[in-house]
C-alpha positions as a Markdown table, in Angstrom:
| # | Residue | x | y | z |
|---|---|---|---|---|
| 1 | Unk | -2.3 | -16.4 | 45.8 |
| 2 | Unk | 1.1 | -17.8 | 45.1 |
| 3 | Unk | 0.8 | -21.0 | 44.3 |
| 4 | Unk | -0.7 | -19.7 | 40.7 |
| 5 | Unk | 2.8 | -18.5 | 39.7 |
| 6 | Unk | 4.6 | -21.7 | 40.5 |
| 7 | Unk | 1.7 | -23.8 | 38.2 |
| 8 | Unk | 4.3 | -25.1 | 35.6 |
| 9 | Unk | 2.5 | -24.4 | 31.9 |
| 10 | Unk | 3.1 | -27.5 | 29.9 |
| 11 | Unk | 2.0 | -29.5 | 32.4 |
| 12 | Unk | -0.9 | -27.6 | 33.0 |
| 13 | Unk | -1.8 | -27.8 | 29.2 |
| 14 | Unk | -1.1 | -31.7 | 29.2 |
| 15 | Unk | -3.0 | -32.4 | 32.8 |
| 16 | Unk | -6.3 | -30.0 | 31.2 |
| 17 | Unk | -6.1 | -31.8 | 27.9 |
| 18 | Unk | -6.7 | -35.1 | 29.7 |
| 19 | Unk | -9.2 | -33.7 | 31.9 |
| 20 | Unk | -11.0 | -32.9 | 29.3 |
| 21 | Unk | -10.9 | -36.3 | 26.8 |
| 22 | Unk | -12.2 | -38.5 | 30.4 |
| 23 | Unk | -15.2 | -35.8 | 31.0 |
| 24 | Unk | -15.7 | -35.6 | 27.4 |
| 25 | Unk | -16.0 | -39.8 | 27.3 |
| 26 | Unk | -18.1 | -39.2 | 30.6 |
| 27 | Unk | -20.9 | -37.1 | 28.9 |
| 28 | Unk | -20.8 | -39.2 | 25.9 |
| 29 | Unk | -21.6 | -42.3 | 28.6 |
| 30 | Unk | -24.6 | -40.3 | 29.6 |
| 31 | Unk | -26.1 | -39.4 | 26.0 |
| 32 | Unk | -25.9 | -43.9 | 25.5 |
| 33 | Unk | -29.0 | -43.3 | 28.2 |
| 34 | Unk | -32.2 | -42.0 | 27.6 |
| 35 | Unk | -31.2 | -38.3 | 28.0 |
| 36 | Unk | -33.2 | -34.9 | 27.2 |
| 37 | Unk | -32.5 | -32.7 | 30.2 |
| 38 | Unk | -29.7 | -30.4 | 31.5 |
| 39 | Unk | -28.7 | -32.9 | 34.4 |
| 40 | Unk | -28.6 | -35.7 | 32.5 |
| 41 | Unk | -25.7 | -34.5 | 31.0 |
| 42 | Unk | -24.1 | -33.3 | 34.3 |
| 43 | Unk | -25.2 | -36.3 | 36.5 |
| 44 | Unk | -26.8 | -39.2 | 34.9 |
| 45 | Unk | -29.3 | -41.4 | 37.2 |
| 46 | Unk | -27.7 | -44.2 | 35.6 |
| 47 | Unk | -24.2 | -43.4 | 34.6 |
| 48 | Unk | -22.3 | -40.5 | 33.3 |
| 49 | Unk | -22.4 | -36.7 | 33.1 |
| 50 | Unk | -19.4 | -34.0 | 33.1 |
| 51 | Unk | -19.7 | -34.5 | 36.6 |
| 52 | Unk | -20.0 | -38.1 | 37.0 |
| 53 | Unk | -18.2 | -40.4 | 39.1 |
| 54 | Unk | -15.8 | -41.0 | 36.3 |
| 55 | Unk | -14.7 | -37.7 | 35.5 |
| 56 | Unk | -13.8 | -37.1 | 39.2 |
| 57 | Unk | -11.9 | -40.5 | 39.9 |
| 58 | Unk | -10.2 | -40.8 | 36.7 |
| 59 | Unk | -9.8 | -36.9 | 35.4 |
| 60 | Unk | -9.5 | -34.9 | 38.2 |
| 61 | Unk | -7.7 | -37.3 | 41.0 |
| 62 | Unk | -4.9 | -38.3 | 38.6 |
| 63 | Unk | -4.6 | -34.9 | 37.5 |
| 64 | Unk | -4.5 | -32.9 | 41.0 |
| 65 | Unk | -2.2 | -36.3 | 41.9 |
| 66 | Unk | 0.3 | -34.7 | 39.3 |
| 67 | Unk | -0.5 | -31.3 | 39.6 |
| 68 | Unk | -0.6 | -30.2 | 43.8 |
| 69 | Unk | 3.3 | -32.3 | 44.0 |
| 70 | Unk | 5.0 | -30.4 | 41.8 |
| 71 | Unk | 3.7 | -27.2 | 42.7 |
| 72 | Unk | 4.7 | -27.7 | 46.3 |
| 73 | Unk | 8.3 | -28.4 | 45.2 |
| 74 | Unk | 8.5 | -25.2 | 42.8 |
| 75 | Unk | 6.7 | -23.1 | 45.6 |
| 76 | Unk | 9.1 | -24.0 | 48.7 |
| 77 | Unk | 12.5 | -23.4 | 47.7 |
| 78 | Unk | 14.6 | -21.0 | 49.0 |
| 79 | Unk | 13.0 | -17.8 | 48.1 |
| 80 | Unk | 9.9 | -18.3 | 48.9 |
| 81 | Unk | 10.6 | -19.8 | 51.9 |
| 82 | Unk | 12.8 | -16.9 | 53.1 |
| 83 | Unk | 9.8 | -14.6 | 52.6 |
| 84 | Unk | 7.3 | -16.4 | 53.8 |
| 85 | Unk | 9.1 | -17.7 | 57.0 |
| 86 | Unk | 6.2 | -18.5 | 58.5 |
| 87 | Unk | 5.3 | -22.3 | 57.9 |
| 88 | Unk | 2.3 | -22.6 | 58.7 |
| 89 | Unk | 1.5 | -19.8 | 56.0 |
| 90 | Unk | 2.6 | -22.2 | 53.2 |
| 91 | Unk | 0.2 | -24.7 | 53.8 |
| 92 | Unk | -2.4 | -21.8 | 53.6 |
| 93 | Unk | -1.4 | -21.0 | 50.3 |
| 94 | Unk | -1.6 | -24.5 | 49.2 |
| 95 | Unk | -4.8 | -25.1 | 50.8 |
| 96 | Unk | -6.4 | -21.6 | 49.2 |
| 97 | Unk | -4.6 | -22.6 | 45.6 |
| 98 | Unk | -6.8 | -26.0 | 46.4 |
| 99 | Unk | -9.9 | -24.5 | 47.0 |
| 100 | Unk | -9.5 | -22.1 | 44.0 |
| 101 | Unk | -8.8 | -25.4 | 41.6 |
| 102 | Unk | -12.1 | -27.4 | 43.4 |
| 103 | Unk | -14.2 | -24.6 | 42.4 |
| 104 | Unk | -12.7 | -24.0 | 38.5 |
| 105 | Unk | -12.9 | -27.6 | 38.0 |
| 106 | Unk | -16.6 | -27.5 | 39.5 |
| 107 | Unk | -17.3 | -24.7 | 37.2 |
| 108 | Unk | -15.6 | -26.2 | 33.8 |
| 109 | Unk | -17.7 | -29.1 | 34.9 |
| 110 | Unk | -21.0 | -27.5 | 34.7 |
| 111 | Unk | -20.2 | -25.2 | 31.7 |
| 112 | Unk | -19.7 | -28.5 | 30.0 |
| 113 | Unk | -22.8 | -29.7 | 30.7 |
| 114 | Unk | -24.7 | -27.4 | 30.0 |
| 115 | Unk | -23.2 | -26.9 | 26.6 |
| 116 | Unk | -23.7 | -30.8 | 26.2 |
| 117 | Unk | -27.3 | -30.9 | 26.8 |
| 118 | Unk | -27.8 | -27.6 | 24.6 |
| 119 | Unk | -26.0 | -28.9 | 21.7 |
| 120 | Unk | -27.5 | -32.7 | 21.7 |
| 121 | Unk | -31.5 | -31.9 | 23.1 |
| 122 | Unk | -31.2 | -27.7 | 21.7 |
| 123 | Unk | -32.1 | -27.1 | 25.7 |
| 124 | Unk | -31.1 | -26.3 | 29.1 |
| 125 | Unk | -34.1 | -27.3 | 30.7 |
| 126 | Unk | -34.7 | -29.1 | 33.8 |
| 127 | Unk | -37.1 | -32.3 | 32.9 |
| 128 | Unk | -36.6 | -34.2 | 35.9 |
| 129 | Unk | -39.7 | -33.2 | 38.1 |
| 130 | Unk | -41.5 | -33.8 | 35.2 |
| 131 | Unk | -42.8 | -37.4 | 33.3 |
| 132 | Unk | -40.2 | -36.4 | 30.4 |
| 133 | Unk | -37.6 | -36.6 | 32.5 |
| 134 | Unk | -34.9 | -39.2 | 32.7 |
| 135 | Unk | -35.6 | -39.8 | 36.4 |
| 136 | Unk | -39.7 | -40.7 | 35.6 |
| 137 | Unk | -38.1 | -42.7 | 32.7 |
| 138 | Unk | -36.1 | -45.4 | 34.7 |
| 139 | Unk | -38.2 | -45.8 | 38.0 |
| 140 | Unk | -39.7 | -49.0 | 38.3 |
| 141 | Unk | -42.3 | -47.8 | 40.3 |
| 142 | Unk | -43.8 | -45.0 | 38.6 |
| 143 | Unk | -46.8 | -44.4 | 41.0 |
| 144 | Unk | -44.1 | -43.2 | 43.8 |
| 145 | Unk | -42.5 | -40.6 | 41.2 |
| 146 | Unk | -45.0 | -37.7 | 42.7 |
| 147 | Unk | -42.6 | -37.9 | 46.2 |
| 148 | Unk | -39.5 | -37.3 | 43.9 |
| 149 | Unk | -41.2 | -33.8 | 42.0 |
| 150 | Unk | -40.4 | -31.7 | 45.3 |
| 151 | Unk | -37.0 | -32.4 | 45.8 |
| 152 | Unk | -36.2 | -32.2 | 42.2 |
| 153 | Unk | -36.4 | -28.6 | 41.8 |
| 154 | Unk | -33.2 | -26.8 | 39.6 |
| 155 | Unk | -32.4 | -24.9 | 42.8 |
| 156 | Unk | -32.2 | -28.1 | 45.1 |
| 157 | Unk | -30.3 | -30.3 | 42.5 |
| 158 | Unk | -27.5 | -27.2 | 41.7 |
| 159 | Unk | -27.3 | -26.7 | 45.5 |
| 160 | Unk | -26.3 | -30.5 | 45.9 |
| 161 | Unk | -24.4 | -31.1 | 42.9 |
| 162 | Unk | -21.9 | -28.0 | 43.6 |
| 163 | Unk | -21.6 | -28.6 | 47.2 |
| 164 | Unk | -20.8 | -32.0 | 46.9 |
| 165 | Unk | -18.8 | -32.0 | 43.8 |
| 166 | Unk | -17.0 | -28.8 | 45.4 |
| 167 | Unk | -16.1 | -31.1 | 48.7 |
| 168 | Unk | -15.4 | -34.1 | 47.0 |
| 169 | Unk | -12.7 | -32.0 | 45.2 |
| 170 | Unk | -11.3 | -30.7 | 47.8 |
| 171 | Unk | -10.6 | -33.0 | 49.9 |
| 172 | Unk | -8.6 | -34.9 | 47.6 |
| 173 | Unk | -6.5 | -32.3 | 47.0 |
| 174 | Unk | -5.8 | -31.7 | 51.0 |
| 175 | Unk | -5.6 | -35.8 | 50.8 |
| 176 | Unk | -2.8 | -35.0 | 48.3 |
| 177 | Unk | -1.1 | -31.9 | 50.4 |
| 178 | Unk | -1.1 | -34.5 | 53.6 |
| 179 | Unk | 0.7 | -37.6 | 51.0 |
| 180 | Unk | 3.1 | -35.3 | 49.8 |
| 181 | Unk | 4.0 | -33.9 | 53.3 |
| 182 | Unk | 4.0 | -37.7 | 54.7 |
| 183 | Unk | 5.9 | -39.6 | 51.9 |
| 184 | Unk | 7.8 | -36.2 | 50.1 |
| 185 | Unk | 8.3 | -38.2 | 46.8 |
| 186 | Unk | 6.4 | -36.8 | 43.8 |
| 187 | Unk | 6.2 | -40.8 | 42.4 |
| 188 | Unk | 5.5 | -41.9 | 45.9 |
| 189 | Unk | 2.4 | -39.6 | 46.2 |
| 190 | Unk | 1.1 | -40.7 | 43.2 |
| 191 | Unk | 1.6 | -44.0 | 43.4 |
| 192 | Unk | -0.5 | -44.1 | 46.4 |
| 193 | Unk | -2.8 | -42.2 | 45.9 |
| 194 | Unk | -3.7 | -44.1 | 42.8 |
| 195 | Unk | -3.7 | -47.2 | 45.3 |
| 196 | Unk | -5.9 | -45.8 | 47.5 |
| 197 | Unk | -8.2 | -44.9 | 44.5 |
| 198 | Unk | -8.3 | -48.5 | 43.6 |
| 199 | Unk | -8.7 | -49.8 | 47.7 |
| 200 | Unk | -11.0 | -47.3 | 48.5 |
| 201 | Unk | -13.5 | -48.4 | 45.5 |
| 202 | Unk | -13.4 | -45.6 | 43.6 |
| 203 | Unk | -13.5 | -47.1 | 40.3 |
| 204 | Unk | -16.3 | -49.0 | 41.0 |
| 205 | Unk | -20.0 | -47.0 | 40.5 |
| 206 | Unk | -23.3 | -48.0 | 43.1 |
| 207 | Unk | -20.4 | -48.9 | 45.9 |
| 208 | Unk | -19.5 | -47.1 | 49.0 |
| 209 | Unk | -16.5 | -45.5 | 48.9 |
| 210 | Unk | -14.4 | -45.6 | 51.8 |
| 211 | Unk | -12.2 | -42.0 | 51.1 |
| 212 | Unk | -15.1 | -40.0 | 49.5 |
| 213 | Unk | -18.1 | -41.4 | 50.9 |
| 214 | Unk | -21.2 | -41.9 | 48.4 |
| 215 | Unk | -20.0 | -40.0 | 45.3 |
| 216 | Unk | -22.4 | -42.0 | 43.5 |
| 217 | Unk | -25.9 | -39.8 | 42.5 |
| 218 | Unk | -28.7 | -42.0 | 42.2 |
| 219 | Unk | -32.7 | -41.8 | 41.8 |
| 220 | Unk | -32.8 | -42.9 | 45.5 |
| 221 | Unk | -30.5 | -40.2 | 46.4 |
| 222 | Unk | -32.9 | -37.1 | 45.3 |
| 223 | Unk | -35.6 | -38.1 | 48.2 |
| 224 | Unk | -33.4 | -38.2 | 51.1 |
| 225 | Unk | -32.1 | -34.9 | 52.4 |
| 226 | Unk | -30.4 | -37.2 | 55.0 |
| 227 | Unk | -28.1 | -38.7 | 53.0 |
| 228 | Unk | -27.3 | -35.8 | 51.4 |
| 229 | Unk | -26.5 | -34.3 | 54.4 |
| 230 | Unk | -24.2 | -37.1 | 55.7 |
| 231 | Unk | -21.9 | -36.9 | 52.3 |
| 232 | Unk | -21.8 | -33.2 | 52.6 |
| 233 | Unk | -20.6 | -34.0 | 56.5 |
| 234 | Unk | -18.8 | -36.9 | 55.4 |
| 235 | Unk | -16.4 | -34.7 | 53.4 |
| 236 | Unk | -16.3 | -31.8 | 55.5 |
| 237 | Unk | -15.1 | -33.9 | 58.1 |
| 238 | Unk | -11.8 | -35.5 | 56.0 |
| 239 | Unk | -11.3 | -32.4 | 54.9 |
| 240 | Unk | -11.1 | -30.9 | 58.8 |
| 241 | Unk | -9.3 | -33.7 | 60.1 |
| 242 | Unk | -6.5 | -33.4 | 56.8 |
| 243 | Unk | -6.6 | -29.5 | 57.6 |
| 244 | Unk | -5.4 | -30.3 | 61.5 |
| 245 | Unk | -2.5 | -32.7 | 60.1 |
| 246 | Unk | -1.4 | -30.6 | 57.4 |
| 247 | Unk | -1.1 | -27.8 | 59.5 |
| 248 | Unk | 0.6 | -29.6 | 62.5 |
| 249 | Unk | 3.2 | -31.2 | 59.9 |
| 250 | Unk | 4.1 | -28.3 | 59.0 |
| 251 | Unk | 4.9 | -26.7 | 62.1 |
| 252 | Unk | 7.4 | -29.3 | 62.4 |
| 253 | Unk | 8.5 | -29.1 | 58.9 |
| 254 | Unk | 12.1 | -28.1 | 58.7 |
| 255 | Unk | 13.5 | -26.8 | 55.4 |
| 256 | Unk | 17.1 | -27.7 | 54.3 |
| 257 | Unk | 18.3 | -25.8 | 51.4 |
């Protein structure tokens, strides 16, 4: 892939650094909560986690904002557009470098967890489908709990959390590719894109949000396969639709060097 050679170093360091300090904050928002199992330190029913809505909107989307510009502009100068030639083959590159970062930062995300919950409850256990567990803990109805133990199984919660986290991801950096193919300016892009955070409600937990679709993992959430389904669709399909304009500008993309 050779979009990893053009990554510029200091910046990574900076960019990871930061990433870090907001999911660091993020899973000390989840320990404020009642919190003794794995996933409350990964997603919090109430607020939080290494993977929480804050460490996506505020770690990762400013820092793949910064990050996915400037590797564009060191990877398509002259050289490596002579070799290439084929245009349509540099947008594959960025999009495989995108899905490469998705799933490290998907990864870091869920080592961090894990480490959290082993070094703050001494476990790694899953206590939600149990009355221990944080999700028992803050439903007002208890008596319905027993229709939440099913779906709250360690397989069915990973399979969600790294699906979703993995498109969510993902499609921001395409969004990104598609910003910076559009408006070309590396303080353009993320300028915008930090707009469009803020319009499309991204800083603002229990809303929908209008770019990434219901982020947000609630209670509610666990005991409806549906809605699962349609954020897992709901990505997929920006992602697709960024895919075909990324990959038609770029058959019109002319390089003057």
């Amino acid at each position: 892939m050779i979009d990893i050679k053009y990554m510029p170093k200091l910046w990574i360091l900076l960019l990871f650094g930061y990433f870090l300090l907001i999911m660091i904050f993020d899973i000390h928002q989840a320990r404020e909560f009642m919190s003794n199992s794995l996933f409350d330190f990964i997603v919090h029913p109430l607020s939080g986690g290494s993977a929480g809505t804050l460490t996506i909107f505020l770690g990762i989307y400013p820092v793949l904002a910064i990050l996915i510009p400037l590797i564009v502009d060191k990877m398509e100068n002259d050289m490596v557009v002579i070799r290439i030639r084929n245009k349509k083959e540099l947008f594959y590159q960025h999009l495989v470098f995108s899905i490469v970062i998705s799933a490290i930062f998907v990864i870091l995300m869920v080592l961090a967890g894990g480490m959290a919950s082993n070094l703050l409850t001494g476990n790694v256990k899953n206590l939600w489908p149990t009355e221990k567990g944080s999700i028992y803990f803050y439903l007002e109805n208890k008596t319905s709990f027993p229709i939440y133990i099913p779906h709250l199984t360690s397989f069915k919660v990973w399979l969600y959390l790294i699906s979703s986290r993995f498109l969510a991801i993902l499609s921001i950096a395409v969004l990104l590719i598609f910003l910076k193919l559009v408006l070309k300016k590396n303080s353009y892009v993320l300028l915008v894109s930090l707009l469009f955070l803020l319009g499309s409600g991204g800083l603002f937990p229990r809303h929908f949000h209008l770019f990434l679709g219901y982020i947000d993992i609630d209670p509610e959430l666990w005991i409806s396969p549906e809605h699962q389904l349609f954020t897992l669709v709901y990505h997929l399909f920006w992602i697709v639709l960024l895919f075909i304009l990324c990959r038609w500008l770029y058959e019109k993309k002319e390089f003057y060097h």
